[in-house]
Structure formats: C-alpha cells, structure tokens
N, C-alpha and C positions, 0 to 999 in steps of 0.2 A: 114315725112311720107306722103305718095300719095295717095287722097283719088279717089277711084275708082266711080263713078257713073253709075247708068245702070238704063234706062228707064223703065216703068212699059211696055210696050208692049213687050221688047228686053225681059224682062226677062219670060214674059208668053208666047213668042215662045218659049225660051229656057228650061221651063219646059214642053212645050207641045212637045218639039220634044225628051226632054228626056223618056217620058212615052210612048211617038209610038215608040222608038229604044228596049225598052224594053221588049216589047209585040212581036217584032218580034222576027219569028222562030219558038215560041213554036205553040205546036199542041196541041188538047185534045186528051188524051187517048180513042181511042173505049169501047165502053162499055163489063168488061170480057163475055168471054163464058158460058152456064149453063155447070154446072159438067153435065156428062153422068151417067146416071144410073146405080147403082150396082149390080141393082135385074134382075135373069134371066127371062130370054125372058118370059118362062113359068109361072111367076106370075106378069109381070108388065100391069097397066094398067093405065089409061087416068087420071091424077088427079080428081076430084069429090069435090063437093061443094054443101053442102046443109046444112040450116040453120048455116051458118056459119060455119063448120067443110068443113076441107078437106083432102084429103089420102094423104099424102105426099108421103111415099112411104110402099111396102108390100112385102114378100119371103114365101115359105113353105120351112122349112129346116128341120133339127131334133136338141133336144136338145139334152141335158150332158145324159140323160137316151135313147135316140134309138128312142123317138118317132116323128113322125111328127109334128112340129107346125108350125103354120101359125106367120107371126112373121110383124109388121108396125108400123106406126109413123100417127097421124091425130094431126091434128092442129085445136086451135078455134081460129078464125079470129075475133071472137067478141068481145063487151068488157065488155061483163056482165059473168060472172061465169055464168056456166051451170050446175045445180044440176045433171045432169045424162047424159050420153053421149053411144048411144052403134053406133058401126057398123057391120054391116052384108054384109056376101062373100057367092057365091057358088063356090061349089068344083066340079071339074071336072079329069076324067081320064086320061090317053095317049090318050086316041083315043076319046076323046072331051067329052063323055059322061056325062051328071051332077049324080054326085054319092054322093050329101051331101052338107049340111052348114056349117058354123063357124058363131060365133056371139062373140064379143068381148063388154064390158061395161066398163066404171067409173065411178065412184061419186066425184063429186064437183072440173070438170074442170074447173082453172081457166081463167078468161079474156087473150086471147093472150097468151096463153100457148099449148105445145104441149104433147100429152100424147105415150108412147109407151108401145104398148100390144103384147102378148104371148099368145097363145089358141093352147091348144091342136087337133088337129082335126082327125077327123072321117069321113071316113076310111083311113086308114094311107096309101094306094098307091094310096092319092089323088095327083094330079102333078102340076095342078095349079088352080086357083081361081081367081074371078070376083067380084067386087065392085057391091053389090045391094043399099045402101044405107044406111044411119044413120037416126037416129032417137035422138033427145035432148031437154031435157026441163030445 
C-alpha cells in the first residue's frame, strides 16, 4: 500500500480554496415586502405608539347583528403587564365632520401581547375614525 503524503500548507490551501468555491454564487435574499393593508382607505391610519402600545391595525364594519363596530388589534411592546389599557378614536362622517368617540379598554394586558377589541359605536353612519390616543397603567 502507498502512503500518500500532503504538506500542512498544500493542505490548508486546499481547504481554503475549498470554502471560497463554496460560498460562490449564492446571494442573500432581500429582505420580504410588508403585507399591504386590509383596512379601507376610510379607517386607516399611521401606526401610533405611546407608552408602549401600538395600533396595529383598525376597520368600522358591522357585526352578526347590523350594527356598526369599530373593530382593531394594539400591541404592548413592553414587558411588564399592564393592569389597564384603553384606546380612544374619533369618529367622523362622509363629509369629514367629527360626529363622536369610541373608547375601547382591558384589564391585565400581558407583556408582549397583543389585544383585539370590538366597540360598538355611535352614531352608526360614522364612516371612519382617527387614533387620539391610549392611556395605560
């Protein structure tokens, strides 16, 4: 039997050229696309962040019974549970008019959790709403 020998530099070119052939070609992937929004034109608005809550997203629709609700998703970006959490919209008409609020609350949002509310609102040909703010303790 024939014994082979191979220098210590032959051999760490020859793993170093094997690790640069290997790397060649590939590319990173770009980073994906954000989804596009599902909520109409008429009730979307600019994410919002305060005290660590933020609107992810919001709709005025109707539910199973005919009435208008205002319908969204807030997230607590914090990581202490929040004993109380509201947020507050106004409401406006077709022809921009402010004709009312909504106010939305929960008790004992967890750290890094996201909460989704239903509020019925008042008056019911409100067409869409605007982010005033939260309030959380």
């Amino acid at each position: 039997m024939k014994t082979v020998t191979v220098t210590f530099p032959t051999l760490l070119m020859a793993v170093a050229l094997s690790v640069l052939i290997s790397g060649c070609g590939k590319q990173s992937a770009p980073p994906p696309a954000a989804p596009a929004s599902t909520a109409p034109a008429a009730a979307q608005a600019t994410p919002s962040n305060a005290e660590g809550l933020s609107l992810l997203d919001f709709t005025i629709t109707k539910n199973q019974a005919g009435k208008s609700v205002l319908k969204g998703n807030v997230s607590n970006a914090t990581t202490r549970k929040l004993d109380h959490a509201t947020v507050e919209f106004k409401l406006f008409d077709k022809a921009g008019n402010e004709v009312g609020t909504a106010m939305a609350s929960v008790d004992n949002l967890g750290a890094r959790f996201s909460w989704s509310f239903e509020v019925e609102i008042q008056p019911q040909d409100a067409a869409s709403a605007k982010l005033v703010g939260f309030t959380a303790k």
